[in-house]
C-alpha positions in Angstrom: 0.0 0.0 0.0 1.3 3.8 -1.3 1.0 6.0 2.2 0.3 9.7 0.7 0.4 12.8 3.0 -2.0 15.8 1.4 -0.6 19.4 2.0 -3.2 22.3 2.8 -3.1 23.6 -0.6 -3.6 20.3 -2.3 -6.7 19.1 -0.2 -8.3 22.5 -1.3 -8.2 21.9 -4.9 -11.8 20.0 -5.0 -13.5 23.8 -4.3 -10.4 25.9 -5.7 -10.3 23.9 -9.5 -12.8 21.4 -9.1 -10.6 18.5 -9.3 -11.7 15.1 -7.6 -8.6 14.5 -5.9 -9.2 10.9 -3.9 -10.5 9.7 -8.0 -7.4 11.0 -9.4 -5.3 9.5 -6.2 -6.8 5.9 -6.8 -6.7 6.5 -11.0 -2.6 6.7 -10.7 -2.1 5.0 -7.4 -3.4 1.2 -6.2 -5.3 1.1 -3.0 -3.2 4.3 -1.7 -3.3 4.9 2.0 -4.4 9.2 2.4 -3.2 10.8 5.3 -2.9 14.6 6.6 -1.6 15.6 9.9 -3.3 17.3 12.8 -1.2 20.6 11.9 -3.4 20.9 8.1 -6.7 20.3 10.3 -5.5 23.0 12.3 -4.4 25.4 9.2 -7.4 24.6 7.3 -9.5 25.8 10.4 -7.2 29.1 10.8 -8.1 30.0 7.5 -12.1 29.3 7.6 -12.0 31.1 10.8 -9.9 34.0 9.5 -10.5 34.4 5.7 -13.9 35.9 4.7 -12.9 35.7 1.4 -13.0 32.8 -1.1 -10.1 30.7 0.4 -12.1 31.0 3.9 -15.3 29.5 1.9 -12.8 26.8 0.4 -11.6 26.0 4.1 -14.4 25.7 5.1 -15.9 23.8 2.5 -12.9 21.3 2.7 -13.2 20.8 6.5 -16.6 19.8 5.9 -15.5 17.1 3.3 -12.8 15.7 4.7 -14.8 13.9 7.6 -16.7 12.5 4.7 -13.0 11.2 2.9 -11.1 7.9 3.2 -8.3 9.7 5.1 -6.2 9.3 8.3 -5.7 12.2 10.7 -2.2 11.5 12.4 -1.1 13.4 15.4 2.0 15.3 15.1 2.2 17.6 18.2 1.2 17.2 21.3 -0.8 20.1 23.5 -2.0 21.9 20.0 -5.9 23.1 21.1 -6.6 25.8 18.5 -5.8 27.2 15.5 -4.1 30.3 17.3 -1.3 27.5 18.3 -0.2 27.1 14.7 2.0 30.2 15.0 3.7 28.3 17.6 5.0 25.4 15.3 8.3 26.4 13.4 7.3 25.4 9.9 4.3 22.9 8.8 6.1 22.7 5.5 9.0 21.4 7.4 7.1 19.4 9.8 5.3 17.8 6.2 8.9 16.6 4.8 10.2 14.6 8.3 6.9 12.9 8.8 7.1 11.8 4.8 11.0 11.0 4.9 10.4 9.5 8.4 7.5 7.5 7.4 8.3 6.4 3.7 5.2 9.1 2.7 4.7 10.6 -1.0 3.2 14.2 -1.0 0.7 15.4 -2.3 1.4 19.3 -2.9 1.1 22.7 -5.4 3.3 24.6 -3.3 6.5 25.6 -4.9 9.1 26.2 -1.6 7.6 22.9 -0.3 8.2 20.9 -3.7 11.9 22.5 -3.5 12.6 20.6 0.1 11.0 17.6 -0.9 12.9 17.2 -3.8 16.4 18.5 -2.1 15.5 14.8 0.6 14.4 12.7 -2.6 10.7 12.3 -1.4 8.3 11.5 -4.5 5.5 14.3 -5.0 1.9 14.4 -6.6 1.4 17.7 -7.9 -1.6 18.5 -10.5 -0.9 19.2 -14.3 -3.1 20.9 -16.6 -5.6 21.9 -13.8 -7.0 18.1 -14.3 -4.9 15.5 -13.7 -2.2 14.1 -11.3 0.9 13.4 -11.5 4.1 11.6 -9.8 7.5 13.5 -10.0 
């Protein structure tokens, strides 16, 4: 079984492009296992909380689907009760790239600066191409 971890970003693109992103997971990967970590649950409600704009609707949105997703929340830090404790945390980004390199996890992710550390510790990514379709790089 393929363990994936989905970035913030990523799990948004079913309200920010419309792209199914657990189809196109299963279309080029067999049976994967779809995590995110207790730190994207806790950015993704930051943002609904904080944004009125169309990213807070997309949050918000998302939050909602996700407890409707065959996905995995794992814990990554202890003692985090809200959203205002994100600022605490050095870097998700970097917190993303040890739990995949420590746990043999791909990830799933449009950011740019996260692809760039990813690459520099030779973890595989899924990024989306064409504003339709996924890929493994």
């Amino acid at each position: 079984m393929t363990k994936i971890l989905l970035d913030t970003n990523f799990i948004l693109l079913p309200f920010t492009l419309k792209v199914d992103i657990f189809t196109e997971l299963k279309r080029i990967i067999d049976n994967p296992e779809i995590i995110i970590l207790d730190l994207i649950v806790l950015e993704l409600e930051k943002i609904a909380r904080l944004d009125k704009g169309s990213d807070g609707r997309a949050a918000k949105a998302t939050l909602s689907y996700l407890e409707k997703m065959p996905l995995k929340v794992k814990k990554t830090v202890k003692h985090l009760k809200t959203a205002n404790s994100l600022s605490k945390i050095s870097s998700v980004d970097d917190k993303i790239v040890e739990f995949a390199a420590k746990n043999g996890y791909l990830v799933a992710t449009q950011d740019k600066l996260l692809k760039e550390k990813l690459k520099n510790r030779d973890i595989k990514i899924i990024t989306l191409r064409q504003k339709k379709h996924l890929i493994i790089i």
